[in-house]
N, C-alpha and C positions, 0 to 999 in steps of 0.2 A: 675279495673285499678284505680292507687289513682294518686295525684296531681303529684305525683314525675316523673311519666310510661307518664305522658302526656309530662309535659316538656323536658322529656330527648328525645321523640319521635319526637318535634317540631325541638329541638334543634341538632338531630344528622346531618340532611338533610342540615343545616347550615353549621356547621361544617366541612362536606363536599364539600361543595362548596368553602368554604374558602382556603383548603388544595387542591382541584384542581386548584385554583386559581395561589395558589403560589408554583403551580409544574408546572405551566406552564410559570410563568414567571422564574424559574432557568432555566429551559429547555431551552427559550431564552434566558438567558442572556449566558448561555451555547456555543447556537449556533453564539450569535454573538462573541462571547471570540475566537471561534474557527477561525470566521473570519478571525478574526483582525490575528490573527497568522497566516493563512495562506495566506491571501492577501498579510500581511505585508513580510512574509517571501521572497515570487516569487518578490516581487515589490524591496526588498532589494537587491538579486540575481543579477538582470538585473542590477540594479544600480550600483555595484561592478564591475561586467564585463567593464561598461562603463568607472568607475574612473581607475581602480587598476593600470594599466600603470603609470598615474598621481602622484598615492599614494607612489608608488615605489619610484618617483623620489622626490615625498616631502620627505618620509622617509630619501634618505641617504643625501638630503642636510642638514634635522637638524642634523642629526648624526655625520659631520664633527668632529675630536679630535678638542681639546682644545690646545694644544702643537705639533701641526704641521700644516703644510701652510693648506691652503683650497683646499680640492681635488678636487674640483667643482668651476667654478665662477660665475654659474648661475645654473637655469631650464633647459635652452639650453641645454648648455653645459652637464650639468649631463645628461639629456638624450641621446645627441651625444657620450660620451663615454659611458654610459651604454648600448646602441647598439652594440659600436665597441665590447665590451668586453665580451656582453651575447647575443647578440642578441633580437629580437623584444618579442620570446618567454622570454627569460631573465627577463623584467621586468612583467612578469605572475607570475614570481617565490615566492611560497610562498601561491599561491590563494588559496589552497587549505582552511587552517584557517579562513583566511576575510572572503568567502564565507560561513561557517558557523556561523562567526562574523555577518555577513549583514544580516541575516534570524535571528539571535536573537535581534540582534539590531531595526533593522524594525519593525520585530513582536512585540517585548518586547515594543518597543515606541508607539505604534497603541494600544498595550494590557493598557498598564499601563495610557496611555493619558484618554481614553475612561472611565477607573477605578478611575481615579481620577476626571473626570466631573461627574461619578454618587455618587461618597463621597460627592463633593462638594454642588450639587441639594440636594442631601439628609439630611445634614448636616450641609454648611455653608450658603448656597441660595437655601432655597426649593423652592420660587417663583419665580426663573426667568430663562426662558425659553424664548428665550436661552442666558446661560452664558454671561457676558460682557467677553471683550478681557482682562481687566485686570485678571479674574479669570481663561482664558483657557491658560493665559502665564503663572501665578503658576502651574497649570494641566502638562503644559510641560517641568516644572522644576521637579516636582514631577517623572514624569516617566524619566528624564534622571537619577536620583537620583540612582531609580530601574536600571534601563540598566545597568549603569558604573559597578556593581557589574557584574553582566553574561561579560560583553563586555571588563576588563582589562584581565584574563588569556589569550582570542583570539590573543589581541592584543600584547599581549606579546611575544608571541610566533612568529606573523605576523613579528614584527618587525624585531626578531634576524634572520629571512629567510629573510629580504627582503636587510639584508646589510650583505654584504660577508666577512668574517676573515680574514682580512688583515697581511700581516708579510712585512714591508719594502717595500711596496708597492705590493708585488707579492701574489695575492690567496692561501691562505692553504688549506680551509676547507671549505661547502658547506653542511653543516648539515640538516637532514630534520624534519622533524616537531616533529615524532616519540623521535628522539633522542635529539630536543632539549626537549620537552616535561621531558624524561627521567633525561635529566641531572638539568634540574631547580628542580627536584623535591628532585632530591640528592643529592645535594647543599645545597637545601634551605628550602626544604620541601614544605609542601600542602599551606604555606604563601608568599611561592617567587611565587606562580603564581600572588600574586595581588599586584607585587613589581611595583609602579605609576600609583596606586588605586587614590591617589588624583589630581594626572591629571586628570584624567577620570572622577572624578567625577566633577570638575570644570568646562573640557571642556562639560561634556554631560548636566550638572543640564543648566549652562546657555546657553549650545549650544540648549539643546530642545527647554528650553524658546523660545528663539530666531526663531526655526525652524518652531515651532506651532505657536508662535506670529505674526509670518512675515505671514506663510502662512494665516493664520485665517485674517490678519489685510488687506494684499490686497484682498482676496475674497469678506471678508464686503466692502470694497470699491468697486471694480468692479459691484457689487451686487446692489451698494447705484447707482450708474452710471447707471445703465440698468431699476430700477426700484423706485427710490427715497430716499431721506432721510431717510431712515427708514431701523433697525439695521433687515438686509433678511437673517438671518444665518439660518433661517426653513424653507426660502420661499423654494415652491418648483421648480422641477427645476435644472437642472445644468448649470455648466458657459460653453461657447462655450472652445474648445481643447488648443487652444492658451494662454487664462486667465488663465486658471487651470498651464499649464505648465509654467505661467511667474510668477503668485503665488508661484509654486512649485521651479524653480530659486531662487529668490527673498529670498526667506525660506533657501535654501542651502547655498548662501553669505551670510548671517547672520550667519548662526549657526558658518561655519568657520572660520569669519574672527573676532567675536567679540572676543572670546576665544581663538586663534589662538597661543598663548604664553603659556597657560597651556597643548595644546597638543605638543607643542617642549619639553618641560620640562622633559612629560609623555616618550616622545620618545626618548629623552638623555638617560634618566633612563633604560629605558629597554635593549635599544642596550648594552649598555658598563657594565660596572662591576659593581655586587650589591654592594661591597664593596669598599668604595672607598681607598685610598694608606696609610691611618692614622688606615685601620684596621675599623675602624665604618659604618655604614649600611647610603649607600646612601639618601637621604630626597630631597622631593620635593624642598623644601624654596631653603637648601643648592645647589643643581644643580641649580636650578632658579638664586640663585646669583653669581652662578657662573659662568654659562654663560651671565651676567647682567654684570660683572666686565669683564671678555674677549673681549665681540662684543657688546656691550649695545644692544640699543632694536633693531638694524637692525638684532642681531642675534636670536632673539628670534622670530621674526618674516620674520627670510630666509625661505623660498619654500613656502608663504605666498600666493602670487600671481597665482602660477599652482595650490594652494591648491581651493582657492577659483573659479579659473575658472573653473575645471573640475568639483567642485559642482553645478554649475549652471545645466547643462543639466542632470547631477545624481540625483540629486534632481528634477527638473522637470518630469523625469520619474518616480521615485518613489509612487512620490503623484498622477500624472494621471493613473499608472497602478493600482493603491490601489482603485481611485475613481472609476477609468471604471468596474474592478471587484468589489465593491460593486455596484452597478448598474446595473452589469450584473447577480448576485448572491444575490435580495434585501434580 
């Protein structure tokens, strides 16, 4: 046996070792990928359930025309007629979409959060463990970036179900997912499904921020409160059920209300017509000013208020069923 039979002999059993190494850690990261998507998806689900009543009614109050009275004069109000006229089922109408909207969006924002704190450790802060807040609030700009792409065609479609085709007041038409699905695509092709892509992504890059920031930023505090000045985002340990879900609040009014104007925008665009009456293809800016010039900002920010209250408790659910099933599934 010569120099070469020795070395290659030492060095295969290394080798080895290295390569099971690092097939056990894909494997994990594997299984927590999988997590994160399924945790996130059920914890999204439940959450939907809880708002979508809510969303309905924020929906047709942004949706109001621009060149007739206001068919709504509030919250209330839009919800009292939207009973008289569909019923309690009525404002369900549509769930179908959201529902598979809120399992991507969830999942996708828990997948891509998690993926951007291990770019960041690995790449822009390899020493510090754990993350400051400043870097897990870009984290959660970064994955709303990712979402708004899966999460505009859902909402697309959400929308045009959730506000009924008016004629002079009286219902025509009551279309359903299938055949709005159908017709956007024969219209507009495979590009009208991301027609108030730049909502989406405005409201999601800073709504995440906001979502992960808020949450991350009360937990360190309640955290710093229970055990001291000192940043306990590893301690170990969970926060009692109440802290988790008012973190989780807390997190939902943010994400809604600081953004709050680029999803009216988003949701102009969708309901009414790609094209607006000059023949040219509707634009964020343009609707944004347009509706800026009709109702300034009270209307940019109509069904503000049911928006962000029904995030309080949808959001607090989210984040405690996400945390308890990780805990229950370490």
């Amino acid at each position: 046996m010569d120099v070469r039979d020795v070395s290659i002999t030492h060095a295969h059993p290394m080798s080895a070792d290295l390569e099971e190494i690092k097939s056990i850690e894909k494997t994990s990261q594997g299984v927590e990928a999988l997590k994160d998507v399924a945790f996130g998806s059920f914890a999204g689900i439940v959450g939907k359930f809880v708002e979508y009543p809510f969303d309905t009614v924020k929906v047709r109050l942004q949706s109001q025309p621009d060149h007739l009275p206001l068919r709504y004069t509030g919250p209330l109000d839009c919800f009292r007629k939207s009973l008289r006229q569909d019923g309690f089922l009525g404002l369900y109408r549509g769930i179908s979409a959201p529902l598979i909207g809120a399992a991507l969006e969830t999942s996708s924002l828990f997948f891509s959060y998690r993926l951007a704190q291990d770019a960041v450790q690995a790449y822009v802060l390899p020493n510090r463990d754990p993350l400051p807040l400043s870097a897990l609030v870009g984290c959660g700009a970064a994955s709303g970036a990712f979402t708004s792409l899966l999460l505009t065609p859902v909402e697309l479609i959400k929308c045009k179900m959730q506000v009924p085709i008016e004629t002079r007041g009286t219902v025509i038409s009551r279309p359903g997912p299938f055949t709005l699905i159908a017709a956007v695509y024969r219209h507009h092709g495979i590009m009208g499904f991301w027609h108030g892509q730049m909502g989406t992504l405005i409201r999601e890059m800073g709504g995440s921020a906001a979502w992960f920031g808020s949450y991350e930023g009360v937990t360190i505090a309640f955290r710093k409160m229970a055990h001291g000045k000192r940043n306990l985002k590893s301690e170990e340990g969970s926060l009692p059920i109440y802290q988790q879900m008012l973190a989780g609040a807390v997190a939902g009014m943010s994400y809604n209300f600081l953004f709050y104007p680029a999803d009216t925008i988003k949701s102009r665009m969708q309901t009414g017509e790609v094209l607006a009456a000059t023949g040219a293809r509707q634009t964020f800016w343009g609707v944004g000013k347009a509706t800026w010039n009709q109702h300034g900002l009270k209307g940019l920010y109509r069904g503000c208020g049911i928006t962000v209250a029904r995030s309080a408790p949808s959001s607090a659910l989210i984040f405690t069923i996400y945390e308890a099933l990780r805990k229950l599934f370490p």
